[in-house]
C-alpha positions as CSV (number, residue, x, y, z in Angstrom):
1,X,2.7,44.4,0.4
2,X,2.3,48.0,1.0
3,X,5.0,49.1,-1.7
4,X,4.9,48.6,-5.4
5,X,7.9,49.5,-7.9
6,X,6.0,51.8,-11.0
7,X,7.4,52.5,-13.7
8,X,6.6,55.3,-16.2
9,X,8.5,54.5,-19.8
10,X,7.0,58.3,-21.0
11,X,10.3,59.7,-18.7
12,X,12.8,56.6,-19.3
13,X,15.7,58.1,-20.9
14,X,18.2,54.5,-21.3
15,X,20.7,55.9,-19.2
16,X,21.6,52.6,-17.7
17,X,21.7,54.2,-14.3
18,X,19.1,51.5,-12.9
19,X,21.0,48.6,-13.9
20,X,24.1,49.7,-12.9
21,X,23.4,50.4,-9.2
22,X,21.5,47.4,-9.0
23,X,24.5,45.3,-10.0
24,X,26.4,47.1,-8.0
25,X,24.8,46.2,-5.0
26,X,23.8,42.9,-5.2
27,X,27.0,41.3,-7.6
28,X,29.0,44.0,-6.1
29,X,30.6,45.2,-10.0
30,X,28.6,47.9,-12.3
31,X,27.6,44.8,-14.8
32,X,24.3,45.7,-16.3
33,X,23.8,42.0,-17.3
34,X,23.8,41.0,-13.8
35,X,21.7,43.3,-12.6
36,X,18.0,42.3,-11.3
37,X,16.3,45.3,-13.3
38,X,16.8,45.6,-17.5
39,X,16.3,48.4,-19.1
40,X,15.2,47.9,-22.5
41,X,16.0,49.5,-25.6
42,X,14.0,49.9,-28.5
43,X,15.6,50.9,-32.0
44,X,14.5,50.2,-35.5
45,X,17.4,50.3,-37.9
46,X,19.8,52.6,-35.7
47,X,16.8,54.8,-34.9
48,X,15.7,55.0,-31.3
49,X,12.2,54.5,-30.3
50,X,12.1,54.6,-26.4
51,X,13.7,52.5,-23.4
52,X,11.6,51.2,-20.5
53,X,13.1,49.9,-17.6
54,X,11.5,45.8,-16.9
55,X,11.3,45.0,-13.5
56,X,9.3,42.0,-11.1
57,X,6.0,43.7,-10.3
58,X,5.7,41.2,-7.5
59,X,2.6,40.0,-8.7
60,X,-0.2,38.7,-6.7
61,X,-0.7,35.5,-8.4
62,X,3.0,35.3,-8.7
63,X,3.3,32.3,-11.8
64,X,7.2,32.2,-11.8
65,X,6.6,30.7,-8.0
66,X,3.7,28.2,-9.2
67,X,5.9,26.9,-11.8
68,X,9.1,26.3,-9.7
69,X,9.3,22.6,-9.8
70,X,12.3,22.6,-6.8
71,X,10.4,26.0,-4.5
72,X,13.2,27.8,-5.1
73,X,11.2,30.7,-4.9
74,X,9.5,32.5,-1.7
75,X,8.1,34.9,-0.3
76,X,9.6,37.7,1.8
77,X,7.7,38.5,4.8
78,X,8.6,41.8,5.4
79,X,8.9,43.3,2.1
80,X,6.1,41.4,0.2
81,X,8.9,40.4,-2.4
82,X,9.2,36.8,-3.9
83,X,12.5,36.3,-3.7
84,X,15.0,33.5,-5.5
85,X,17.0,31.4,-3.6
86,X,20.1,30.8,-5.1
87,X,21.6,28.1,-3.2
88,X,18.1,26.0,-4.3
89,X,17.6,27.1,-7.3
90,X,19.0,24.7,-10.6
91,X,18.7,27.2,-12.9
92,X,15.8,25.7,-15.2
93,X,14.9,28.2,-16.4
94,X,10.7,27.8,-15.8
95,X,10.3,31.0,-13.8
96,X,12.4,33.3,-16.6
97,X,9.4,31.0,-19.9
98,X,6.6,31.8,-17.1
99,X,6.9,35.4,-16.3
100,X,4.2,37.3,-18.3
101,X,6.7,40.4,-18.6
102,X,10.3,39.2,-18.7
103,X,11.8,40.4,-15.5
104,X,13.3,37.2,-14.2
105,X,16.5,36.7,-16.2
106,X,19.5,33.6,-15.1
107,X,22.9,35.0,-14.0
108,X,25.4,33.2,-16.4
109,X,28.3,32.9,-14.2
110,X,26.0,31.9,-10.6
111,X,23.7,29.4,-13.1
112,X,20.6,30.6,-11.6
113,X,17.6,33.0,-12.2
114,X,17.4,36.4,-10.7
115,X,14.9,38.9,-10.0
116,X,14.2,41.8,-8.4
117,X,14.3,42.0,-4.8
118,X,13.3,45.0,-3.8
119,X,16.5,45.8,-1.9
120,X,14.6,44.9,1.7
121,X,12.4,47.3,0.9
122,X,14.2,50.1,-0.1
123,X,14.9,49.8,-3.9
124,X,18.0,51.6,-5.2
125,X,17.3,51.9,-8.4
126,X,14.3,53.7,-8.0
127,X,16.6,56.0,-5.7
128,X,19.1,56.8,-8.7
129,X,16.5,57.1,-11.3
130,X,16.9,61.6,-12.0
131,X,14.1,61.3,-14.6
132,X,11.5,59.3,-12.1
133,X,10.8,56.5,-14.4
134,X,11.3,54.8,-11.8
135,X,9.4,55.2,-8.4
136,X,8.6,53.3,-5.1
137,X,5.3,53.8,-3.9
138,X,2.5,53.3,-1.9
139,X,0.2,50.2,-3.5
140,X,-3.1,51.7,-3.6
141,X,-6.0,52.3,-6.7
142,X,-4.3,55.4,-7.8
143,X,-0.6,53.2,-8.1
144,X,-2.7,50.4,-9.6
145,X,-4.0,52.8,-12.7
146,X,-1.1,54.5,-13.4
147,X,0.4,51.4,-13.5
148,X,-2.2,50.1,-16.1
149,X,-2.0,53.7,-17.7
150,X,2.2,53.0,-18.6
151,X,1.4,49.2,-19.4
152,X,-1.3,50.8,-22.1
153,X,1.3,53.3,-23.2
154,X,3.7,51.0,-23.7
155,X,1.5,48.4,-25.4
156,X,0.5,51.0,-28.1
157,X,4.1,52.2,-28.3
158,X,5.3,48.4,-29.2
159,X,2.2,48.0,-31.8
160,X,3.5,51.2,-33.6
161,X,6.9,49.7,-34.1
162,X,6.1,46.6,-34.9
163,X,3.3,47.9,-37.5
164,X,6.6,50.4,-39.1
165,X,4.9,53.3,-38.0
């Protein structure tokens, strides 16, 4: 895969915008809680902290794939993304335990997990996203750091709310 989805939670603002577009396009309604991206809220007693938008990072190792006990999950050869298969899939829930960052979520009206598909290679949310938290680009060393640079960020960021800092 020559793409990669990064996100930067520094410019995440919690508009919503990703998960609305996303639903949109692939449930066809603006319903945020069917939509393939989440983008997460942080508050501590009605004070806001910071939102960061969670979404598949098509790993390379992918374990929501290895721990598919039916294969409901494959790999798309054009776009690199592992994709779910709905019409396998039973809904088990493995892939949503398994996934080391939570972007794999079930659909409660289809009964089945869902994930981010990269829109065939051209991801809307990243589109729609005015502050650029959310960008599609080129997989390379440079992506790969800042990558590691907003996974840092927002490690020390969750240690700070969870110390009552």
């Amino acid at each position: 895969m020559d793409k990669m989805i990064l996100v930067d939670p520094d410019k995440c603002t919690g508009c919503g915008t990703c998960e609305v577009v996303c639903s949109l396009k692939h449930v066809g309604e603006c319903n945020p809680a069917r939509s393939l991206i989440r983008a997460l809220r942080y508050e501590k007693m009605g004070s806001y902290y910071f939102s960061v938008p969670v979404v598949c990072q098509q790993c390379e190792t992918p374990l929501c794939k290895e721990v598919c006990p039916i294969n409901a999950i494959t790999q798309d050869p054009e776009t690199g993304a592992y994709l779910v298969d709905a019409n396998t899939c039973v809904g088990c829930r493995l892939c949503t335990i398994t996934c080391p960052i939570g972007a794999i979520n079930i659909d409660l009206q289809a009964k089945t997990a869902m994930k981010c598909d990269l829109c065939n290679g051209d991801p809307l949310c990243a589109k729609f996203c005015l502050p650029k938290a959310i960008t599609y680009v080129k997989r390379d060393k440079r992506s790969l750091v800042q990558m590691r640079e907003a996974a840092k960020k927002l490690s020390d960021r969750l240690t700070l709310i969870a110390s009552g800092t």
